[in-house]
LODREN-247883 format. One record per residue: residue in one letter; x, y, z of N, C-alpha, C, O in turn. Coordinates in steps of 0.001 Angstrom, whole numbers, plus 500000, padded with zeros to 6 digits. Example, Ala and Ser with C-alpha at 12.3 -4.5 7.8 and 13.67 -1.06 7.14 Angstrom:
BEGIN
A513190494310507800512300495500507800513200496700507800514236496681508465 S512850497750507080513670498940507140512900500030507870513409501138508039 
***
This chain:
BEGIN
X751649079820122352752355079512123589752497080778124426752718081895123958 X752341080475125741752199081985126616753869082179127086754297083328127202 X754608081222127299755883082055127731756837081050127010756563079884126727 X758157081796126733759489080964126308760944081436127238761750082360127126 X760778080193128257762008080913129506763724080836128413763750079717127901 X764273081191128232765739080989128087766630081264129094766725082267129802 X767447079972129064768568080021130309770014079812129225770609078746129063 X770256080757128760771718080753129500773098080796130117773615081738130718 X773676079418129818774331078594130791775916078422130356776092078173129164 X776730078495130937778197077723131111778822077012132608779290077514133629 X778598075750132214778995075216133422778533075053134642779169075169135690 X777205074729134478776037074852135560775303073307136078774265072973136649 X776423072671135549775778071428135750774831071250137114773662070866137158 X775668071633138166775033071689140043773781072207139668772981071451140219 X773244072934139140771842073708139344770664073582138400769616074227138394 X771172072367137409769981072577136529768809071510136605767968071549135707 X768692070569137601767793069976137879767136070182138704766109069510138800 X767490071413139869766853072368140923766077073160140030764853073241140136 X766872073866138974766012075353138594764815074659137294763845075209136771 X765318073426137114764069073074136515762901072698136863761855072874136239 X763157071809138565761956071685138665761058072558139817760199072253140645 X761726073792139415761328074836140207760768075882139006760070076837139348 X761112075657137535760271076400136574758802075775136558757681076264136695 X759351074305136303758088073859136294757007073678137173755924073209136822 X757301074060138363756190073934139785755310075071139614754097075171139800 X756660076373139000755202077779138852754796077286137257753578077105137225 X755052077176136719754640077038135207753308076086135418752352076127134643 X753357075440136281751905074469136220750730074828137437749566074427137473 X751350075605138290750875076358139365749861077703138832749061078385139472 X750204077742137633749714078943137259748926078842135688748310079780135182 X749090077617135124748659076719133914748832077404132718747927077556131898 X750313077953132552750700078892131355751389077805130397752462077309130741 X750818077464129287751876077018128174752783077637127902752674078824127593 X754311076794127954755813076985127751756639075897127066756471074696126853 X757664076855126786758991075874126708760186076597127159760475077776126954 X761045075405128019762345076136128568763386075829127491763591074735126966 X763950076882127276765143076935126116766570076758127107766926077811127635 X767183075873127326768241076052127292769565076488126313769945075737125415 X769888077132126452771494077440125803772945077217126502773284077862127494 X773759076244125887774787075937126682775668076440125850775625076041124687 X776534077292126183777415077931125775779290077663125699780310078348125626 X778918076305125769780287075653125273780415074821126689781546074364126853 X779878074657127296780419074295128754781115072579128539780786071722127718 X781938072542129386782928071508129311782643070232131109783046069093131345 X781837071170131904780983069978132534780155068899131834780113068634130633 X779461068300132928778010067881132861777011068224132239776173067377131929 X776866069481131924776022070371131976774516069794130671773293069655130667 X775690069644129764774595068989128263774080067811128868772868067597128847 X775038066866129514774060065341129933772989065568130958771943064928130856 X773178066516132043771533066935132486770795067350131675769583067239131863 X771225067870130688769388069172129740769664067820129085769318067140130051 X769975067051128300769574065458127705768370064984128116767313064804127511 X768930064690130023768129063781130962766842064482130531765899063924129971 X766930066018130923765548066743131323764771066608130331763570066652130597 X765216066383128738764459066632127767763809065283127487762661065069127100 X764721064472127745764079062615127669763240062532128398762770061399128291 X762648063186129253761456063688130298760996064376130485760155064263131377 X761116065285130002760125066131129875760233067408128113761145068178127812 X759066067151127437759251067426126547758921069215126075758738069798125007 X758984069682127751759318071616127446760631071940127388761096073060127178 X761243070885127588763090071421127900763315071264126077763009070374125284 X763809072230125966764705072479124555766249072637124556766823072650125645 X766769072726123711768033073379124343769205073098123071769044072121122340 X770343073996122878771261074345122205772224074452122438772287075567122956 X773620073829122422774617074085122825775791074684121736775591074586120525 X776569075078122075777672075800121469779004074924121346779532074317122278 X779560074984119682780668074165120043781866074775120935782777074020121276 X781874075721121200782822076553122102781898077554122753780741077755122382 X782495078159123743782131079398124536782229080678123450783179080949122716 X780912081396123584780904082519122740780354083939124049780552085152124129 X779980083421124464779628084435125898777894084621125763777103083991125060 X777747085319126364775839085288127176775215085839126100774100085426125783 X775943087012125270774994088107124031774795086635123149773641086223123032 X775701085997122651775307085227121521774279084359121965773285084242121247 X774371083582123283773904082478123689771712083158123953770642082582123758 X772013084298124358770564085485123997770113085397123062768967085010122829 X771259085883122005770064085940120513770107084680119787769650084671118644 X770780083194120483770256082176119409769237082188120148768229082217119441 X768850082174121922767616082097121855766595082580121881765548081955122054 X766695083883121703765496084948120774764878084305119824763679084037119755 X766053083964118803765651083324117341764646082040117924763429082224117932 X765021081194118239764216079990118412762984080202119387762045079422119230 X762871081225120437761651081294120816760718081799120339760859082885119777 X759088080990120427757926081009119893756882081682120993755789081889120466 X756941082082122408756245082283123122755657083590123042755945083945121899 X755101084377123500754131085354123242754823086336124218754703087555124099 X755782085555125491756221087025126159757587085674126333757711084456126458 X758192086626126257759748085453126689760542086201127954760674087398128207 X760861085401128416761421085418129767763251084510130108763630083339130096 X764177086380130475765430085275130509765553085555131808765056086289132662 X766480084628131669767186083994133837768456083478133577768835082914132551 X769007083693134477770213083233135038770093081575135401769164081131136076 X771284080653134792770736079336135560771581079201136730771706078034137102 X772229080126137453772919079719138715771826079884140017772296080320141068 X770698079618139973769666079391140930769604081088141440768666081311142205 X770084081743141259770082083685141914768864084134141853768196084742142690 X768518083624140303767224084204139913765938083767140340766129082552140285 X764710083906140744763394083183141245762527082633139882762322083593139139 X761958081361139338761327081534138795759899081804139460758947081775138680 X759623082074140865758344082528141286758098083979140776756947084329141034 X758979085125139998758977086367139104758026086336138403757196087209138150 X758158084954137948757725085252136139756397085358135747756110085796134633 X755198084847136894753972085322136435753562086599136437752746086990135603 X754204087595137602753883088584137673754793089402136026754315090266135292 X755985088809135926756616089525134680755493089851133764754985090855133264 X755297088327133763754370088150132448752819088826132339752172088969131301 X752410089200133713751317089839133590751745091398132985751031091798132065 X752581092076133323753193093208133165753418093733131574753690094849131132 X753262092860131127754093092315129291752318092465128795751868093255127965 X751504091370129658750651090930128586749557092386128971749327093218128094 X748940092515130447748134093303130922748500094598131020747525095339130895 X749676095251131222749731096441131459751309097116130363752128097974130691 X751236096422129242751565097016127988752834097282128281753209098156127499 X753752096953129063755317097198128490755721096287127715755175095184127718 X756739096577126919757480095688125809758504095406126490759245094899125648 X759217095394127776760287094751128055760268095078129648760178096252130008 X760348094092130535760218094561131984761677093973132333762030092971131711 X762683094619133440763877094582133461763980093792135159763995094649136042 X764017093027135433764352092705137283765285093563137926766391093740137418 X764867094269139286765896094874139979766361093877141311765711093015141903 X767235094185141443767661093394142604768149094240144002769220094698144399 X766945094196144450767200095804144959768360095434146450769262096115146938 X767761093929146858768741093816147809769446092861147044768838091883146608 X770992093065146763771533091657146518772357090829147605772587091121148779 X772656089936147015773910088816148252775493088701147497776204087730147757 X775887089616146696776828089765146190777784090323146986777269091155147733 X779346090175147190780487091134147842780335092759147514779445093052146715 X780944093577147935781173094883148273781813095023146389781347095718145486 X782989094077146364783563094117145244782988093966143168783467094317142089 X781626093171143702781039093518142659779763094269142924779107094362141887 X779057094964144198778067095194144149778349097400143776777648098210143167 X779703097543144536780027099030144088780106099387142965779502100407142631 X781112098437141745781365098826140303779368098922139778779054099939139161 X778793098392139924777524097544139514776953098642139533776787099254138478 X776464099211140895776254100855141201776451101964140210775640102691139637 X778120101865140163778548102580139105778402102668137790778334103736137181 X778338101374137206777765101598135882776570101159135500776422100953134295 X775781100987136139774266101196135974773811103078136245772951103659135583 X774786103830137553774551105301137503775017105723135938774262106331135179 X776364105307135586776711105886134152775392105369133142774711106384132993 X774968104619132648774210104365132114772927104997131749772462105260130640 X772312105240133329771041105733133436771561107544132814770560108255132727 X772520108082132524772656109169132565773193109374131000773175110459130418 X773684108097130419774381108358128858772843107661128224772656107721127009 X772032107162128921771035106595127565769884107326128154769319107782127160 X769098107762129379768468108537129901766992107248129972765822107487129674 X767430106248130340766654105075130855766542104663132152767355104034132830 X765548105042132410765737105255134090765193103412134839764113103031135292 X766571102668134650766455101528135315767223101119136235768296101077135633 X767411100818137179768523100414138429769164099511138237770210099380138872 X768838098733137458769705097335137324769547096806135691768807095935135233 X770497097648135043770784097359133365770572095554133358769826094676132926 X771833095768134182772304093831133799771809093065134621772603092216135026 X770528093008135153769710091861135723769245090830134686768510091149133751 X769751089432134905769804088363133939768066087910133892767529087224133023 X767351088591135229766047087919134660765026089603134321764660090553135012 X764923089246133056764012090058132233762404089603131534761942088537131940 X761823090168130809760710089877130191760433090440129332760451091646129574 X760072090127128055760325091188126531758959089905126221758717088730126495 X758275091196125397757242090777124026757984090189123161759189090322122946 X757055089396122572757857088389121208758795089286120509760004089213120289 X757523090499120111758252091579118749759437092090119394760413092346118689 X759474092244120459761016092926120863762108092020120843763064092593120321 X762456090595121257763614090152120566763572089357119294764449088549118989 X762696089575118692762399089347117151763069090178116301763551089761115248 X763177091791116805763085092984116332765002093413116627765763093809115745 X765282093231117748766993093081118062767377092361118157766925091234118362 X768906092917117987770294092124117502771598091952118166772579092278117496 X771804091477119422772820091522120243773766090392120107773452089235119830 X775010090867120338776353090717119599777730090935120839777457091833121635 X778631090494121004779819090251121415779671090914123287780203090192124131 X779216091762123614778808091812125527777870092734124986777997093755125662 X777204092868124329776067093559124737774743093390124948773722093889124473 X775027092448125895773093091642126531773088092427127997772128092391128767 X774412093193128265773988094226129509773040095220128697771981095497129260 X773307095857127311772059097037127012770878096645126459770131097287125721 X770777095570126864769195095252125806768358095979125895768116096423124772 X767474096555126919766892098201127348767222099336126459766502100252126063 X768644099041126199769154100723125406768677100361123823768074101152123097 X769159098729123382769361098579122040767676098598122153767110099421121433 X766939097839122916765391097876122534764724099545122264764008100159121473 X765342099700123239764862101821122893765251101981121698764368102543121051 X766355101705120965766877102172119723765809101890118626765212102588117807 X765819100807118897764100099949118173762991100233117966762233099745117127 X762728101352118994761680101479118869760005101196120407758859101543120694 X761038100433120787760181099664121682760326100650123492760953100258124476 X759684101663123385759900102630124725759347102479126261759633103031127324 X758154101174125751757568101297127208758449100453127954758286099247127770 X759272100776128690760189100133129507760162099847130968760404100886131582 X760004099056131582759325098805133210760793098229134199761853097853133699 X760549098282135360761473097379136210760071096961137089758983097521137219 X760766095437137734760066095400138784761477094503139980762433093754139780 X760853095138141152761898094241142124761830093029142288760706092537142194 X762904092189142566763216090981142156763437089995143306764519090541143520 X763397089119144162764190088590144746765682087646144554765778086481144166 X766655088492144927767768087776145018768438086843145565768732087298146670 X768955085592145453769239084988146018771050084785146577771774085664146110 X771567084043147230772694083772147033773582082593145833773004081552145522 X774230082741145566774996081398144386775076080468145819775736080669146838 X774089079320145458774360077838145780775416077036145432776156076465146233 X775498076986144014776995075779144002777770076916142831777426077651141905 X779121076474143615779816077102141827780614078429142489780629078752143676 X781294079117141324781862080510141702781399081111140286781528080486139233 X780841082405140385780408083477139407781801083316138312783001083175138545 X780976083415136971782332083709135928782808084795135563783645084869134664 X782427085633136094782530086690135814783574087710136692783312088116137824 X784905088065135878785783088922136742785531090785136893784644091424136327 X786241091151137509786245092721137360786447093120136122785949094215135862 X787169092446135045787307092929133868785862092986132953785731093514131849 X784954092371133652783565092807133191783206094212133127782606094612132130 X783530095089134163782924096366134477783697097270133395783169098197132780 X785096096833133254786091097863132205785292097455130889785090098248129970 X785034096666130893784145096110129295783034096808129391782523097343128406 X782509096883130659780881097163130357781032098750129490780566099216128451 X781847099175130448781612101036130386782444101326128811782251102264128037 X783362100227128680783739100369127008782218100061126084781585100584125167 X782164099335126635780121098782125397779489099808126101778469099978125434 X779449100648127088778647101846126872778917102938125881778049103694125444 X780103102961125581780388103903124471780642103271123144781547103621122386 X779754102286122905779769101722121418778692101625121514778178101710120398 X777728101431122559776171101250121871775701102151121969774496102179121720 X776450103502122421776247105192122489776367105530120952775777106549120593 X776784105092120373777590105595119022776799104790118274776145105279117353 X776753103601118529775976102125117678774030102919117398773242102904116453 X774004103477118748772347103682118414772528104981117801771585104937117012 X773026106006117622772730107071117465773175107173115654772477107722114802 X774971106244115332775266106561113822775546105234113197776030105159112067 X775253104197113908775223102742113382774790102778111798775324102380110763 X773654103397112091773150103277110350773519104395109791772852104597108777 X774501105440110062774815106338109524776455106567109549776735107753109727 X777204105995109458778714106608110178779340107352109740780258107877110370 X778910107781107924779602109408107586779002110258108298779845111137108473 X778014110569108852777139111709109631778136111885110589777957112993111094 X779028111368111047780015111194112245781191111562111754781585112728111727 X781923110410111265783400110223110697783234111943109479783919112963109404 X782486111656109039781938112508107458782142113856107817782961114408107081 X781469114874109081781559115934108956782277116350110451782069117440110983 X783209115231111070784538116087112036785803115823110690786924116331110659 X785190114876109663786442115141108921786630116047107552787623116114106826 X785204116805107417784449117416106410785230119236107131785803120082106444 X784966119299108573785616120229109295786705120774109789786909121911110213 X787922119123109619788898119673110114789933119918108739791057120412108828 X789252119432107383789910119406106182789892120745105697790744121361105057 X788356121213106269787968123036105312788979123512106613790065123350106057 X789212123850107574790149123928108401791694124060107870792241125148107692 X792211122998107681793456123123107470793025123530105675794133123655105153 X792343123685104983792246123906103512792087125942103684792356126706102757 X791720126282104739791585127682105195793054128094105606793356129236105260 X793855127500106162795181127629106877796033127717105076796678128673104645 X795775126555104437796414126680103496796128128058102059796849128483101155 X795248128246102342794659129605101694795553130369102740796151131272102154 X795765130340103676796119131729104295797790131854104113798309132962103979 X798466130796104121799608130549103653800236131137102633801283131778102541 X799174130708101672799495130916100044799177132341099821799890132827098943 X798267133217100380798316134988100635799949135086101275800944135427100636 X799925134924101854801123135473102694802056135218102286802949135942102725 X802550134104101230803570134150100722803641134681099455804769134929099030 X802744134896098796802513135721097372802729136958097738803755137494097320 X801684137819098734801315139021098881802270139596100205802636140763100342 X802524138616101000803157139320102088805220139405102674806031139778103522 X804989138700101346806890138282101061806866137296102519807612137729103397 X806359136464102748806917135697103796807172134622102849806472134414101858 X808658133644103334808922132648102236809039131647102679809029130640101970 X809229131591104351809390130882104859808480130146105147808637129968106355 X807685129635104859806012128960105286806598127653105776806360127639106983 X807007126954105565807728125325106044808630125849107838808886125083108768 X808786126720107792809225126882109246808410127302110319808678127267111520 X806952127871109523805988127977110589805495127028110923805714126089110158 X804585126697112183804249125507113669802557125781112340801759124846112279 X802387126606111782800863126690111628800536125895110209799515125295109874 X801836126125109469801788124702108222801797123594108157801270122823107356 X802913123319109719802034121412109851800918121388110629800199120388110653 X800598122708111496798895122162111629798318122242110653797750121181110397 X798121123201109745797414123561108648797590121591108001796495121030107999 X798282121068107726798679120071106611798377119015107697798148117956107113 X798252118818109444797861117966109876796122117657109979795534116576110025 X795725118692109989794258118685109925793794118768108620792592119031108599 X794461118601107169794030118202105930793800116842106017792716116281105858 X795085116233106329795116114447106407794832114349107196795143113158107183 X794351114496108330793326113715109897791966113841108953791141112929109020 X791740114935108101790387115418107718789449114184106929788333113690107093 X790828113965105788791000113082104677790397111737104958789518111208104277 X791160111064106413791485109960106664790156109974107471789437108983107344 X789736111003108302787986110637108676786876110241107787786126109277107939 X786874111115106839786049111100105797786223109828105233785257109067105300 X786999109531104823787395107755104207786728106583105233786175105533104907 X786965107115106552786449106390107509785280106081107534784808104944107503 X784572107396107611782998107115107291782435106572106272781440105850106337 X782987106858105335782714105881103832782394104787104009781299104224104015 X784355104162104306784335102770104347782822102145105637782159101116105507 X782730102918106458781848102700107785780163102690106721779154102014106925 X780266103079106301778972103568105316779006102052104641778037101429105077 X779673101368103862779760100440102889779741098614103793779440097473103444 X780332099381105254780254097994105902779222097794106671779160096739107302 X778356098617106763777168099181107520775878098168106855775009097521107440 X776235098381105047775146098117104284775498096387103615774911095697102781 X776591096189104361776634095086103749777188093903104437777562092926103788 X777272093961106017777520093324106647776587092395107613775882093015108410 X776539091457107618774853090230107812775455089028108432774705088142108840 X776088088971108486777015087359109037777896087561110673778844086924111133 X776987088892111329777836089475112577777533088267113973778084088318115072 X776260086987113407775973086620114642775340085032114120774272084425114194 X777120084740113395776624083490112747777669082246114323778863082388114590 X776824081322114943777788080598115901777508078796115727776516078137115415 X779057078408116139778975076921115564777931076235117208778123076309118422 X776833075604116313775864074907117017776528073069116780776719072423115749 X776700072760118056776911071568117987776271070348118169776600069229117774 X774971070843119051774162069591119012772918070767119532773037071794120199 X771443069971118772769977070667119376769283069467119603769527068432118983 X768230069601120672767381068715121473766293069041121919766151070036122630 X765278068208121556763450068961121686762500069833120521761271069870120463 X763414070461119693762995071520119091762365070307117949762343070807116825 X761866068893117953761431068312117125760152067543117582759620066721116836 X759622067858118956759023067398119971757787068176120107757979069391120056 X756555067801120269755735068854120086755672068807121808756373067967122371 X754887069653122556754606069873124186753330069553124297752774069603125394 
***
């Protein structure tokens, strides 16, 4: 199969019989074998009884829903897992995104060797209020992971099979897929400009408290790629340092009160540092351990209740 679109979705009922039969006009315009994956992510519209309709008619619509809302990372990697296509392709289902993109994506993937092409949106139709933060932490970004892309969190992307085969995204982090794919292994990294549209029906779900999240998941998948598989290398030797530290203070103590008649050591400011940087030392080191033991044995980070699947029994 040449492409596997995944959409998705919460609460999109208004748009999904537009953006479908607007996948399918280029999808046959251009005679690429597919299947559209929907993912519904708990939505409490319409939303499942349209992808029903679409699939009772047409047998590329797939689709998965969630017994509750888990957010966009989970609703990504169930459909990583289930896609079979040779270059997979995600989108936004609030109509923003073009599926007229995706041949050129896909040429980009198949002909000119990147493993993941990212959409920029170079002009958007968004307010002042989300288009400044957006700015901002896409500049932080490009400067803490040294990935030179303009638009981290553009919902329509394009990745080789092996690349979301290969990662693992989890609780908001489907803004770094670029960073976690670099972590992977996977470096040839592309943008191409995008056309943006305006939101047709509906209001964005997404509040300002997105951006305070984002720049918090920039400093966990800062840490995630670099000591994820390592976390005593971290925890292990600031607490390996501040223990020989205060274990040096306490050597110096114990001279000075043997050799230098000082008796008073409990009234000096330098014995509870000395004795605070033993136990900060202690309590790092334990940290990393325990971080070490949950590292190697933790597998169940991206298990979600599936409540109903449709198509995936259907051949195309």
């Amino acid at each position: 199969m040449d492409i596997s679109i995944i959409i998705p979705l919460y609460n999109e009922a208004e748009s999904l019989t537009e953006l479908h039969a607007w996948i399918t006009k280029v999808m046959q315009q251009n005679g690429f074998s597919y299947e559209i994956i929907f993912i519904d992510d708990g939505s409490n519209d319409d939303s499942w009884k349209i992808i029903e309709a679409l699939n009772h008619d047409d047998p590329h619509v797939k689709a998965i829903k969630f017994r509750r809302n888990y957010g966009k990372a989970a609703a990504l990697n169930t459909g990583f897992e289930a896609a079979i296509g040779e270059v997979i392709i995600t989108m936004d289902a609030d109509l923003q995104d073009s599926p007229d993109e995706i041949p050129e994506l896909y040429q980009m993937i198949k002909n000119q060797g990147y493993d993941l092409v990212s959409g920029w949106k170079k002009k958007r139709y968004d307010p002042p209020s989300k288009t400044i933060p957006t700015k901002l932490y896409n500049w932080a970004t490009r400067k803490a992971t040294h990935i030179k892309l303009h638009d981290f969190n553009c919902g329509l992307k394009a990745y080789r099979n092996e690349v979301v085969k290969a990662i693992e995204i989890y609780g908001e982090m489907h803004r770094y897929i670029p960073v976690i794919a670099k972590w992977a292994g996977f470096v040839k990294i592309g943008e191409k400009v995008v056309q943006h549209y305006p939101r047709k029906h509906g209001k964005s779900k997404y509040g300002l408290n997105r951006f305070i999240n984002g720049f918090l998941d920039l400093i966990s998948i800062s840490f995630i790629g670099r000591f994820g598989k390592k976390p005593m290398h971290f925890f292990g030797l600031i607490g390996t340092a501040l223990f020989f530290i205060g274990f040096l203070i306490a050597c110096y103590l114990a001279y000075a009160k043997f050799f230098l008649a000082e008796y008073k050591m409990t009234q000096r400011p330098l014995f509870y540092f000395g004795l605070l940087s033993m136990i900060l030392g202690t309590q790092l080191f334990t940290a990393g351990f325990v971080g070490e033991l949950i590292s190697r044995t933790s597998h169940d980070r991206n298990k979600y209740l599936i409540e109903k699947r449709t198509g995936f029994d259907r051949s195309i």
